[in-house]
N, C-alpha and C positions, 0 to 999 in steps of 0.2 A: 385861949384863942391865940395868945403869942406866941404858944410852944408849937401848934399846927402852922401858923406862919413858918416858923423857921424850918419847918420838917418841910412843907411843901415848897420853899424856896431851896430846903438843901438837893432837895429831889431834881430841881430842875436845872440842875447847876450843872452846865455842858460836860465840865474837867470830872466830876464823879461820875456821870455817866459813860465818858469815856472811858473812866478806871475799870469801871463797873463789869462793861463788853470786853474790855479787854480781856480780866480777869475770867471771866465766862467763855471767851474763846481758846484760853487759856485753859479751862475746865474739861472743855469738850476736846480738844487736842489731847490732853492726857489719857481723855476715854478711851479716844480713837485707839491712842500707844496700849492703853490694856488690854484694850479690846484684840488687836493685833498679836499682842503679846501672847493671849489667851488662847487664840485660834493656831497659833504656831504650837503653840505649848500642847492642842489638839493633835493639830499633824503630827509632830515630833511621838504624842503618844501610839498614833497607831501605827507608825512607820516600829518605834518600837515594839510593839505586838506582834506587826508581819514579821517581824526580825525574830523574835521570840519563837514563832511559830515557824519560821523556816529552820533555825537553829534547834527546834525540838524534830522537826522534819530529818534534819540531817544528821543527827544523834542517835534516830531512831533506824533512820539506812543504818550506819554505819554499824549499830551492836546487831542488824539481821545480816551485814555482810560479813560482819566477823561472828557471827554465831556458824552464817551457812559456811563459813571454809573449816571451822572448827569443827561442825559434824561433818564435811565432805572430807577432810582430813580422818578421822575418828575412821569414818566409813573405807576411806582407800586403807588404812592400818590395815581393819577387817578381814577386807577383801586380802591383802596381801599377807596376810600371816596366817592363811591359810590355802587349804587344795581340795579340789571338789570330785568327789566319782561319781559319777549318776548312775554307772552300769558294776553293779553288785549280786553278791548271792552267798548266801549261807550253805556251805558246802565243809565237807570231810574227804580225805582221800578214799578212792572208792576201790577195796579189794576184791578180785574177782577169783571167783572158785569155779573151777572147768578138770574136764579130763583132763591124765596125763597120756590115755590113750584114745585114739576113736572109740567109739560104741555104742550100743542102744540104750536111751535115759531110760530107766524103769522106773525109778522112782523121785517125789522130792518129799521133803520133810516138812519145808519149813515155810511161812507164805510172806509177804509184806508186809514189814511193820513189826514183825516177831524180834524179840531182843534173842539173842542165844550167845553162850557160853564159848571159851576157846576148844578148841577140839571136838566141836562138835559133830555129828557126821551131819549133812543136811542135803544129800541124793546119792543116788545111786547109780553108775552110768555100768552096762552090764555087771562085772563084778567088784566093781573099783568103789568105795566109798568116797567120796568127796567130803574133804571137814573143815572147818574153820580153823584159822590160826592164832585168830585173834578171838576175845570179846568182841561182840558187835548187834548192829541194827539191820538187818533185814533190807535192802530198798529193791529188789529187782530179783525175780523168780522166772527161768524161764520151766514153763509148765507141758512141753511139747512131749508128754510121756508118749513111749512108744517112737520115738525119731532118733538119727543118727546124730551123733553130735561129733565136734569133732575137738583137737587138743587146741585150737583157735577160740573155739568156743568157749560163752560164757554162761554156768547154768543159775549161779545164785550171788545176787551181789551185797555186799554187807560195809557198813561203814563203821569205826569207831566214833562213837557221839563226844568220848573225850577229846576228840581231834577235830571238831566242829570250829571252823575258822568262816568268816568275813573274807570271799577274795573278790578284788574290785579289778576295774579294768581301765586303765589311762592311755590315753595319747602321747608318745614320748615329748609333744610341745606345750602340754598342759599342765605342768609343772612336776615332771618325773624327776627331774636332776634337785629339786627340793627335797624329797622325800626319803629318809633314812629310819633305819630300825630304831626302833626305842621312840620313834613320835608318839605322842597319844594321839588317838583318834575317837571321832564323835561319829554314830553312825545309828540313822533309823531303818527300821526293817517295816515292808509295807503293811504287815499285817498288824503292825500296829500303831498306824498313824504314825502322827508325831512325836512318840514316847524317844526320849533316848536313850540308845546302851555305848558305854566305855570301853575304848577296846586300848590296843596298843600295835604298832608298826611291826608285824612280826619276821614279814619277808618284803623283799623285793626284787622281783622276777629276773637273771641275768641276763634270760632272753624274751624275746617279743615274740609276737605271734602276728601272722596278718591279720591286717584292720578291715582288707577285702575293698576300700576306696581305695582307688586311684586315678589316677589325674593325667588328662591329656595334655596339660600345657608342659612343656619340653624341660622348664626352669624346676618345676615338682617335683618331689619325688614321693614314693606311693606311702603313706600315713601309718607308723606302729604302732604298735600297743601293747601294754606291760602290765602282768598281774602283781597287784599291792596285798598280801592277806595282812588282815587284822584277828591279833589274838583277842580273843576273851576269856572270860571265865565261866566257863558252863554251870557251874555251881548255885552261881549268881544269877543266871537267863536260864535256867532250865528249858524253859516255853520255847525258847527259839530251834526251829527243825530243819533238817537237810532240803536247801532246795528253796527257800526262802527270798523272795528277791528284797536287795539292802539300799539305800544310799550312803557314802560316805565323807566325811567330810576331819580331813586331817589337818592339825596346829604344827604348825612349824615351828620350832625349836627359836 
């Protein structure tokens, strides 16, 4: 009973209740400071997140703006170390056999598509034999037996298939002053898609020929164009024939 006395007299003893609140307001102040501290320590994390994630944002532009000038770069090389012909054709020089005199054609021998041999005879125009000089291909028969023909005249046209060249046709603004012998060139023929054949820069035209545009404004002047032929190797494209349309596309040195 004397030990509860003195516990419920220390209890009521002003000066430790004082201490008591004190210490207890004391407690709660500290809370408050963690508690603050805590919620700071929250902001602080998501401000660093949004930072995190703007900083990953801008990371991410920067490897796509340096990716896109590295392939727009790549791309302009592309474009620029090379030259385009869109208007092509698979062609040989084309020899023409005619009188040396007027006369009546009596006969022909030979028809389109016929290979034939040098010297061969291949019409007859009154008494005159008409022959080949070369080896060749056959492409153009004129068949008007019975008609006058004249030394203008052409009766049987033949091409050598070893002289089967690529000849392209350009704009002297579209990059003719690029273009020298010994380029390689890359070059599809319609007939067959997309396949490629290899060729090489064999000639380039000294003169132009009209382009047939021309231009009314006064500062213009009327548009040339230059044949580019590409050699190949017949050996190698056998398949490809006179007449052929191509596109071209040649590497610049």
């Amino acid at each position: 009973m004397v030990m509860n006395t003195n516990m419920k007299s220390s209890s009521s003893n002003p000066a430790v209740l004082a201490e008591e609140k004190k210490i207890l307001g004391e407690i709660k102040a500290e809370e408050r400071k963690i508690e603050k501290a805590e919620a700071l320590i929250v902001d602080a994390e998501k401000k660093i997140s949004r930072a995190e994630r703007h900083i990953t944002t801008i990371v991410i532009v920067l490897t796509l703006l340096i990716a896109a000038g590295a392939g727009g770069l790549v791309y302009w090389r592309f474009l620029t170390s090379r030259i385009s012909i869109d208007k092509a054709i698979v062609s040989a020089p084309q020899i023409n056999i005619g009188p040396s005199q007027a006369g009546i054609l009596q006969d022909v021998f030979v028809n389109v598509g016929d290979t034939v041999p040098a010297d061969t005879v291949v019409a007859r125009v009154d008494t005159q034999s008409l022959k080949t000089t070369v080896a060749g291909l056959v492409i153009d028969v004129n068949k008007n037996i019975g008609k006058r023909v004249l030394p203008t005249d052409t009766v049987v046209s033949v091409i050598d298939p070893n002289e089967l060249r690529v000849v392209g046709t350009i704009a002297e603004d579209k990059g003719l002053a690029d273009i020298q012998v010994g380029q390689r060139a890359v070059f599809t023929v319609d007939a067959f898609g997309s396949r490629a054949f290899y060729g090489t820069v064999d000639n380039v035209s000294p003169t132009s020929h009209d382009s047939g545009v021309v231009f009314n404004i006064s500062d213009k002047r009327e548009t040339r164009e230059f044949d580019v032929t590409i050699r190949y190797d017949g050996t190698v494209y056998p398949e490809l024939r006179n007449g052929m349309s191509a596109k071209v596309t040649i590497l610049k040195n």
